[in-house]
SERO-4910 file (N, C-alpha, C, O; in steps of 0.05 Angstrom, whole numbers):
BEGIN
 pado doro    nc1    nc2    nc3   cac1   cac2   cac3    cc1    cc2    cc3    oc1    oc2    oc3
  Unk    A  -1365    143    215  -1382    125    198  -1409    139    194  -1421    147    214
  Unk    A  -1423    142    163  -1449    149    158  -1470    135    171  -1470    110    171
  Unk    A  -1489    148    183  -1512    133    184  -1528    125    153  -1531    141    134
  Unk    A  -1536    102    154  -1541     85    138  -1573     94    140  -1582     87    162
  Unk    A  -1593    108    120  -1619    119    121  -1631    118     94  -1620    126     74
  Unk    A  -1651    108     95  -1659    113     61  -1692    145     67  -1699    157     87
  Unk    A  -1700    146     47  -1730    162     39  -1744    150     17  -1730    141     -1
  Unk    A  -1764    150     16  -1784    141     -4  -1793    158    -15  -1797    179     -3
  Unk    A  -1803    156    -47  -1815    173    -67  -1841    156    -77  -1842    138    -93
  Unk    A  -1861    167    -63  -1889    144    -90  -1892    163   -109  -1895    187   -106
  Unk    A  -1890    145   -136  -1904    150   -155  -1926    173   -156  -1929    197   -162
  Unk    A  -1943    148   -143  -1966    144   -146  -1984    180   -137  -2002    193   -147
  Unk    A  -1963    182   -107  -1979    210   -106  -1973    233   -102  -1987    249    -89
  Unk    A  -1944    238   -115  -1929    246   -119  -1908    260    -98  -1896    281   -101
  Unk    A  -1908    240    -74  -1896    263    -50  -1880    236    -38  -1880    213    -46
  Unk    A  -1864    251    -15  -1845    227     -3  -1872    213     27  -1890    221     42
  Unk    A  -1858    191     19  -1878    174     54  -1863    186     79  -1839    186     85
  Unk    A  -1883    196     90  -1866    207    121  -1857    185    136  -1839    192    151
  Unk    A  -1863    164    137  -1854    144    156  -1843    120    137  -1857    102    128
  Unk    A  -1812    123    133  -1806     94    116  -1799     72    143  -1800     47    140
  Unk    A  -1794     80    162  -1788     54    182  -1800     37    181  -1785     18    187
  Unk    A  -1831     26    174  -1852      8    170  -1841     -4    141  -1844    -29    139
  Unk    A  -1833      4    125  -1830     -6    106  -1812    -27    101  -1788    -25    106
  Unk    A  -1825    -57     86  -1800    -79     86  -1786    -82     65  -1795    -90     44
  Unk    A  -1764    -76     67  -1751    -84     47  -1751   -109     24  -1745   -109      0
  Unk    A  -1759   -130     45  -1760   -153     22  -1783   -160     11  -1786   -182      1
  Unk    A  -1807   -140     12  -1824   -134     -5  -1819   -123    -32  -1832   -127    -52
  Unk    A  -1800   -111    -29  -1783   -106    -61  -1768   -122    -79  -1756   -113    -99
  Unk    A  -1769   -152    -69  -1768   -173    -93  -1779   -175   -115  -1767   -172   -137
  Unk    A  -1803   -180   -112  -1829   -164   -136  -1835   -147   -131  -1840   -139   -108
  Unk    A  -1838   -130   -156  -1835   -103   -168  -1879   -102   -160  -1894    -85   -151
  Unk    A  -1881   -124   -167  -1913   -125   -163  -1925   -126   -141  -1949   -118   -139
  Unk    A  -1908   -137   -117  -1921   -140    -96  -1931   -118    -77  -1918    -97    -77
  Unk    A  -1944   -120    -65  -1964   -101    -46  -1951    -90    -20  -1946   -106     -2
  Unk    A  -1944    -64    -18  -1927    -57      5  -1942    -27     16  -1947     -5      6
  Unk    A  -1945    -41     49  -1956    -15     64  -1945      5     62  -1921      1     63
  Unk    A  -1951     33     57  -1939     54     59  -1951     74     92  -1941     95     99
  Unk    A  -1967     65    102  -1990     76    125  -2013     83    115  -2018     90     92
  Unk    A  -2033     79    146  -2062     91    151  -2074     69    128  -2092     73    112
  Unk    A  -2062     50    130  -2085     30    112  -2073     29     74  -2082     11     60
  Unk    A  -2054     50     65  -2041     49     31  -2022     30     33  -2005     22     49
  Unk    A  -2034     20      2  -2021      3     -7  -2010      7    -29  -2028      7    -46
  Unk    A  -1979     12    -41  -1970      9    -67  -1956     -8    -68  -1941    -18    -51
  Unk    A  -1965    -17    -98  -1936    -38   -114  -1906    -22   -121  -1900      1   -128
  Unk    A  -1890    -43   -115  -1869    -37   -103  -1852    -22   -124  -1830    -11   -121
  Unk    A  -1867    -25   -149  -1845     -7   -171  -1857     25   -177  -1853     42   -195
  Unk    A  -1874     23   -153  -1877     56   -148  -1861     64   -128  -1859     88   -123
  Unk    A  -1853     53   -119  -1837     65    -90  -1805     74    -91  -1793     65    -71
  Unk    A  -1788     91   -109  -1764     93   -106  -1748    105    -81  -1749    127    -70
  Unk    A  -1735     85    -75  -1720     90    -51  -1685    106    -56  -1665     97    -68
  Unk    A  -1690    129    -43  -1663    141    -47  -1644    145    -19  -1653    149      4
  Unk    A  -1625    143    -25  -1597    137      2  -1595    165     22  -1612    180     13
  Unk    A  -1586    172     35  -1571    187     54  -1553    187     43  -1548    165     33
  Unk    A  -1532    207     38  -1508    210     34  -1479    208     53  -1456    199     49
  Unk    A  -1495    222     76  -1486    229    106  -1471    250    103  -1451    257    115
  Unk    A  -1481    257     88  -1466    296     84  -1497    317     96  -1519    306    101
  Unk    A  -1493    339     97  -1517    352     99  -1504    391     90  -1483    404     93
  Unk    A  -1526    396     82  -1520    434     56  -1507    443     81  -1503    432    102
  Unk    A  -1500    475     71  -1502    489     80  -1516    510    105  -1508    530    117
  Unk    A  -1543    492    105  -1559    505    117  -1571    473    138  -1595    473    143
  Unk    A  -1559    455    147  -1564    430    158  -1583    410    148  -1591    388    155
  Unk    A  -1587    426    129  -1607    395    105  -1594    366     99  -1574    361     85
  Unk    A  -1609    350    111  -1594    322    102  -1595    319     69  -1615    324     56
  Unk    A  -1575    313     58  -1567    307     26  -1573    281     26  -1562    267     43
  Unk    A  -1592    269      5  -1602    249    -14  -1598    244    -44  -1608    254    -63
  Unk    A  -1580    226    -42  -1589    217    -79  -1618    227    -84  -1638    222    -71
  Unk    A  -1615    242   -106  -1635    249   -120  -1644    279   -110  -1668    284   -115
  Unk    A  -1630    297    -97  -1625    319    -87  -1617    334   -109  -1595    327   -118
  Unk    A  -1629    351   -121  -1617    374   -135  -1598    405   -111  -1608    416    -91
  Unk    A  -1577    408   -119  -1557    418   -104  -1552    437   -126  -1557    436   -150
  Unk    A  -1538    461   -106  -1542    483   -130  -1512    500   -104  -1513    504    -80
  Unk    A  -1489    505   -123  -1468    511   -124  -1453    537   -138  -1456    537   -162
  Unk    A  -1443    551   -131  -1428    574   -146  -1449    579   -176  -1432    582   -195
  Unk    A  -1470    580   -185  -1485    594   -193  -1493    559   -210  -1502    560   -233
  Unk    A  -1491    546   -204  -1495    520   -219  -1520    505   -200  -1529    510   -177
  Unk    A  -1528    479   -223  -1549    463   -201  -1539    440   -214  -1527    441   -235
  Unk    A  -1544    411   -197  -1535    392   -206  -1556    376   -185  -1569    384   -165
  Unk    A  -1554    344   -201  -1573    322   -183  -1551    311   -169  -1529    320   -175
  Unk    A  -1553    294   -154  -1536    274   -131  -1544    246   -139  -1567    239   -132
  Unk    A  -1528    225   -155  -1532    207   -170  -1509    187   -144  -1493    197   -128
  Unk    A  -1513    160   -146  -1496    151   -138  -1483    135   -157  -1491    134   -180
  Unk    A  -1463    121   -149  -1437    103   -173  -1422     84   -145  -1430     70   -126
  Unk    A  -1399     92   -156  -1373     81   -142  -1381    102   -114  -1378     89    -93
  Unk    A  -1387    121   -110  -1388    141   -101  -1412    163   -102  -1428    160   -121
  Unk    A  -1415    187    -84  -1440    198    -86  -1421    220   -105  -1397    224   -103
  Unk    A  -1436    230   -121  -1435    259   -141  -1450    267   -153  -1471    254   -158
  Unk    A  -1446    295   -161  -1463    311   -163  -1464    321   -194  -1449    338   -203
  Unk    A  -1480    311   -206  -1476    315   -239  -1493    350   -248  -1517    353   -244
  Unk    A  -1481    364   -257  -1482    382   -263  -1490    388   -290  -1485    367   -301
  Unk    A  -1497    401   -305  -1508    403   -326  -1526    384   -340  -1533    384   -364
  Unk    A  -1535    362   -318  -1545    337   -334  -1526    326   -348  -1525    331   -372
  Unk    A  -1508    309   -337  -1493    292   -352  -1470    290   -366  -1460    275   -383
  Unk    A  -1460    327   -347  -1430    334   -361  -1420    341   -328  -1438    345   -310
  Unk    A  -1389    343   -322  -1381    352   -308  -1390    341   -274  -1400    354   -255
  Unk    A  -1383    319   -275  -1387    302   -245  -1366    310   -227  -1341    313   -232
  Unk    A  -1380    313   -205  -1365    324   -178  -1369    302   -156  -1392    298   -147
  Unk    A  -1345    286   -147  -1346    278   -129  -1355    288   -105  -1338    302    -95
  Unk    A  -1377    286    -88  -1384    303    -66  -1375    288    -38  -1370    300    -17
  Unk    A  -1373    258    -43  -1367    252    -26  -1331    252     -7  -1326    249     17
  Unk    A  -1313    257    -32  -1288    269    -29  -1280    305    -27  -1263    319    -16
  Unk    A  -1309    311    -47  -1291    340    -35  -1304    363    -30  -1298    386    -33
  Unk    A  -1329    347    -20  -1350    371     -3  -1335    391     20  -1323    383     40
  Unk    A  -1340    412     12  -1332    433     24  -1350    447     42  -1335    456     59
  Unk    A  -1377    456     50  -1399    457     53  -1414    479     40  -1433    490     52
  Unk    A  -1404    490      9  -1418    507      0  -1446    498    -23  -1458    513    -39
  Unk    A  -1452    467    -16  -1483    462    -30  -1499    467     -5  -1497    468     20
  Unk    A  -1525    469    -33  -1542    475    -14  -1577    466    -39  -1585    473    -61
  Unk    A  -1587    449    -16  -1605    434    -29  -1628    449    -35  -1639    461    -17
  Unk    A  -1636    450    -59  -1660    471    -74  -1675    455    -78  -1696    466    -75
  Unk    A  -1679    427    -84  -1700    410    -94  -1694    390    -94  -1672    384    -86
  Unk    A  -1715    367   -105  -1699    340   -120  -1716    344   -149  -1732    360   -159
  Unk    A  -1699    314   -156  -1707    302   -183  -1741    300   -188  -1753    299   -209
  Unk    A  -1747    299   -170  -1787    292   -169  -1806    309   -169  -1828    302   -177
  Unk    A  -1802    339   -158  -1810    358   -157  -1813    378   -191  -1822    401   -191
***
């Protein structure tokens, strides 16, 4: 069984929060409401995108995240989730189930935010 982990992306300053454990989830009812991020920051909550764990990890022991750009046999693709985690490739052609048939030849180059 996966461990169940999320990461945070602010907007606001363009980097991930090093500590999401503080963070409440049911502060994300409203999109408006006021949610600690540490050391005293405060964003509204429709800056904060929260992306999953996959419970896969690259080639090289990097934990894999939705929103992970992965880069494969000379290709790159994002990590979108659905029914399932996959890895969309060309932007929106050619979906790869990763969670059925990861092999361990990805290997995480970036994400979507960078």
């Amino acid at each position: 069984m996966r461990e169940i982990k999320f990461r945070a992306w602010d907007k606001i300053s363009e980097e991930f929060i090093s500590d999401t454990k503080n963070i409440e989830l049911r502060n994300f009812t409203n999109p408006d409401s006021l949610v600690p991020i540490g050391d005293g920051i405060f964003r509204e909550a429709k800056n904060i995108v929260f992306e999953q764990f996959t419970g896969l990890t690259d080639k090289n022991g990097v934990e894999i995240y939705e929103g992970d750009i992965l880069f494969v046999d000379e290709s790159r693709g994002a990590v979108r989730s659905g029914l399932s985690w996959y890895v969309e490739f060309n932007f929106d052609q050619d979906l790869n189930d990763i969670a059925n048939s990861y092999d361990g030849r990805y290997e995480v180059c970036g994400n979507i935010h960078e």
